[in-house]
VEXDREN-2710 file (C-alpha; in Angstrom, 1 decimal):
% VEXDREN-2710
k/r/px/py/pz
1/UNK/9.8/66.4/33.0
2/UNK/6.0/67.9/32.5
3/UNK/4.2/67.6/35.7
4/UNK/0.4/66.3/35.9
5/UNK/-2.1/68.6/37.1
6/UNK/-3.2/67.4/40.4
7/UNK/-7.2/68.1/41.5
8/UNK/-8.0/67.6/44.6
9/UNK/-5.0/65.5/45.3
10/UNK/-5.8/63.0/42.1
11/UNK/-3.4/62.8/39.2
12/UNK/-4.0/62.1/35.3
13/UNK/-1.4/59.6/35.2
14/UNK/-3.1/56.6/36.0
15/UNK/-6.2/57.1/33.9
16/UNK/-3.8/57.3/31.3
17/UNK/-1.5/54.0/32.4
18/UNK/-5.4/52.8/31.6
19/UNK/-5.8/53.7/28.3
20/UNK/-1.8/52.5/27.9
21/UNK/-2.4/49.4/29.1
22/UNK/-6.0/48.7/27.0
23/UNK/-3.8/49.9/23.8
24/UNK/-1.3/47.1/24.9
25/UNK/-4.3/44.5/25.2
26/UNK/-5.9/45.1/21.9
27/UNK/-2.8/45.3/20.3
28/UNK/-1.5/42.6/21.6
29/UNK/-4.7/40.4/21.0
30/UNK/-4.7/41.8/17.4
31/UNK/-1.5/40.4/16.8
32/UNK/-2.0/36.9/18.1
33/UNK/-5.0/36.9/15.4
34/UNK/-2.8/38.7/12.7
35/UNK/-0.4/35.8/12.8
36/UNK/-2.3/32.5/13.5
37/UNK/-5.2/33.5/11.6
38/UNK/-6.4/34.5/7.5
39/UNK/-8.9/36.8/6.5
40/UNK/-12.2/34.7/6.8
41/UNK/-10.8/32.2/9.3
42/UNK/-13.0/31.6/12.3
43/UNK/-12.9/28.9/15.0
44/UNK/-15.9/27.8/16.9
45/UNK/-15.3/28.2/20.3
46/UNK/-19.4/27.6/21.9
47/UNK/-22.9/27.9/20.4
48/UNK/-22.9/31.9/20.2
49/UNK/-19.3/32.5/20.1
50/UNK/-16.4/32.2/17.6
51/UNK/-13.1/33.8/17.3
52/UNK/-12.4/35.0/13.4
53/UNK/-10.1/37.2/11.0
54/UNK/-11.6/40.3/9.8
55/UNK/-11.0/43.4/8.3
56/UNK/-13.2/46.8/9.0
57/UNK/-12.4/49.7/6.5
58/UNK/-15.3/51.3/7.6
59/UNK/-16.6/52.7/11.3
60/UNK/-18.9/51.4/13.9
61/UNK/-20.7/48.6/12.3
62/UNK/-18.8/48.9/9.0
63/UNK/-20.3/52.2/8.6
64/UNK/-18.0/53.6/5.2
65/UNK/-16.1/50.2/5.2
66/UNK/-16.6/50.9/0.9
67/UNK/-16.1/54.2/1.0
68/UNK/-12.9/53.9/-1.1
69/UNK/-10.4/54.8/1.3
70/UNK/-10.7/58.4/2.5
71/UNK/-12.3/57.5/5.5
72/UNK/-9.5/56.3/6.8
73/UNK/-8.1/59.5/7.4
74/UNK/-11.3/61.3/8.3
75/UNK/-12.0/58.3/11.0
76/UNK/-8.4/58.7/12.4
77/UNK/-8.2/62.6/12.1
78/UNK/-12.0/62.0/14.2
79/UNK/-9.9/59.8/16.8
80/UNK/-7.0/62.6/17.3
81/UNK/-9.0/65.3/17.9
82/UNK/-11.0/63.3/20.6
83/UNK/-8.2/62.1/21.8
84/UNK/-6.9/65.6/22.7
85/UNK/-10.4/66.6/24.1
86/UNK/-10.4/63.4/26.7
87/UNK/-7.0/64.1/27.5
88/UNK/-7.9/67.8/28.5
89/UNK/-11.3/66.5/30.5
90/UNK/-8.8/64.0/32.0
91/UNK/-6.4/66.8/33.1
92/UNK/-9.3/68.6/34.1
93/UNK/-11.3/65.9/36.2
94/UNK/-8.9/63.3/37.5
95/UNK/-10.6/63.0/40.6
96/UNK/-14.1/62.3/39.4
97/UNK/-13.9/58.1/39.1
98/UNK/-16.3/57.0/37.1
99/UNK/-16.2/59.9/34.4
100/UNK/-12.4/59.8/33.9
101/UNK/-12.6/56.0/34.1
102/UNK/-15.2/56.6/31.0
103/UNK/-12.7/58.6/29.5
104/UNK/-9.3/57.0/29.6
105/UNK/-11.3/53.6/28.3
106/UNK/-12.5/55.2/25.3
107/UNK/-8.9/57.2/24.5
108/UNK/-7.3/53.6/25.0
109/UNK/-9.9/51.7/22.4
110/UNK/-10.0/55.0/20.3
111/UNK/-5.5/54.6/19.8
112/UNK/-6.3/51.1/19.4
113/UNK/-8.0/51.1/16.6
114/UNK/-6.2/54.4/15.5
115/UNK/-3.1/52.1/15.3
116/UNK/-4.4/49.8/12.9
117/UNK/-5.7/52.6/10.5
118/UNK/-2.1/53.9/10.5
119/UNK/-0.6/50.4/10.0
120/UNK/-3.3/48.1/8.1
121/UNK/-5.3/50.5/6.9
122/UNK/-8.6/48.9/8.5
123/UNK/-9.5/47.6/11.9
124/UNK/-8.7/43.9/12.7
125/UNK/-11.7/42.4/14.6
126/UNK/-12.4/39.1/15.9
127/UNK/-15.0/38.3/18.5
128/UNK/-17.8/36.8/16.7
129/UNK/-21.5/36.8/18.5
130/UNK/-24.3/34.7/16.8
131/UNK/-27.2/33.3/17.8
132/UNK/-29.6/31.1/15.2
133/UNK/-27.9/32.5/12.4
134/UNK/-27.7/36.5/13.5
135/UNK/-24.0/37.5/13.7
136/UNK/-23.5/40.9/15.4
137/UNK/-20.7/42.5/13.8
138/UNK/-17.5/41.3/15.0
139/UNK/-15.4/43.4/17.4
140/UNK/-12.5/43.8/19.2
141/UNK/-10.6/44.8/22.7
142/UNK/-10.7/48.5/21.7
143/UNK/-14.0/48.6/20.1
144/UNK/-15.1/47.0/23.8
145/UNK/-12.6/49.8/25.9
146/UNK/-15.2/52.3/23.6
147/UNK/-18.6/50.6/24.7
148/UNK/-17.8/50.0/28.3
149/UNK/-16.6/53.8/28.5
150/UNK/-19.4/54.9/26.7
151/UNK/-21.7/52.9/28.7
152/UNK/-20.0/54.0/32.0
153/UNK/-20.3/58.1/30.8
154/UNK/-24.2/57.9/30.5
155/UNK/-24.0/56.1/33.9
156/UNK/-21.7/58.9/35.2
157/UNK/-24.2/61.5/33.6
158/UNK/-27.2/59.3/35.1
159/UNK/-25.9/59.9/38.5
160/UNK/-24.7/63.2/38.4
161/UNK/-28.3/64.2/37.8
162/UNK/-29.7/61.8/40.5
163/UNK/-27.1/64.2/43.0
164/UNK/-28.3/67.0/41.7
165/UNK/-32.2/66.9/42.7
END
């Protein structure tokens, strides 16, 4: 069996049981929607908030979504070779919290969402924030994984530079 590389006593291993287990969580959720709900359906849960069926072809946003189909493959070609790159900062930094915390949350959201390319052939999202008419675009578990970890590397960076003065 291949071993981890160990830093400083840390290990890889459970920054990746991380992005495991938020692959297992968006999948998971995706499913429950796949088979209680249709494209379009939508249930209102409060004044700002409603859970719905839909389908992104596209990127961040729907960026592409009517492309005609080869961004598919360019979005989940985008999403491999990432995925290798975290995976060798990961084997690389284990010990540093925060950054490989970043990290594994954005690998698990990125194979989320890689999943349903390679399955579906579009994203299924369904958490639905409106206010007076405004929807953001709806999202899912993986496409949160991806913000929090993006969120939590600028914060990383942010205090890294804070250290360094």
């Amino acid at each position: 069996m291949a071993r981890a590389k160990k830093v400083g006593g840390a290990s890889l291993w459970p920054w990746l049981g991380w992005a495991v287990l938020l692959v297992i969580a968006d999948q998971f959720t995706k499913t429950l929607i796949l088979g209680y709900y249709r494209l379009g359906d939508a249930t209102y849960v409060t004044s700002f908030f409603n859970v719905v069926r839909a389908h992104n072809t596209g990127a961040a946003f729907s960026f592409l979504a009517d492309a005609g189909g080869w961004q598919r493959w360019l979005f989940t070609g985008i999403a491999v070779v990432v995925a290798v790159f975290i995976v060798w900062q990961l084997r690389a930094h284990p010990g540093q919290r925060l950054f490989a915390f970043a990290l594994s949350s954005i690998l698990g959201g990125a194979i989320g969402n890689v999943v349903d390319r390679l399955q579906h052939g579009y994203v299924v999202d369904f958490l639905d924030f409106h206010l007076r008419g405004w929807h953001f675009p709806a999202f899912n578990v993986a496409d949160c994984a991806i913000s929090v970890g993006a969120a939590c590397l600028i914060l990383d960076e942010l205090l890294r530079v804070r250290r360094e003065r």
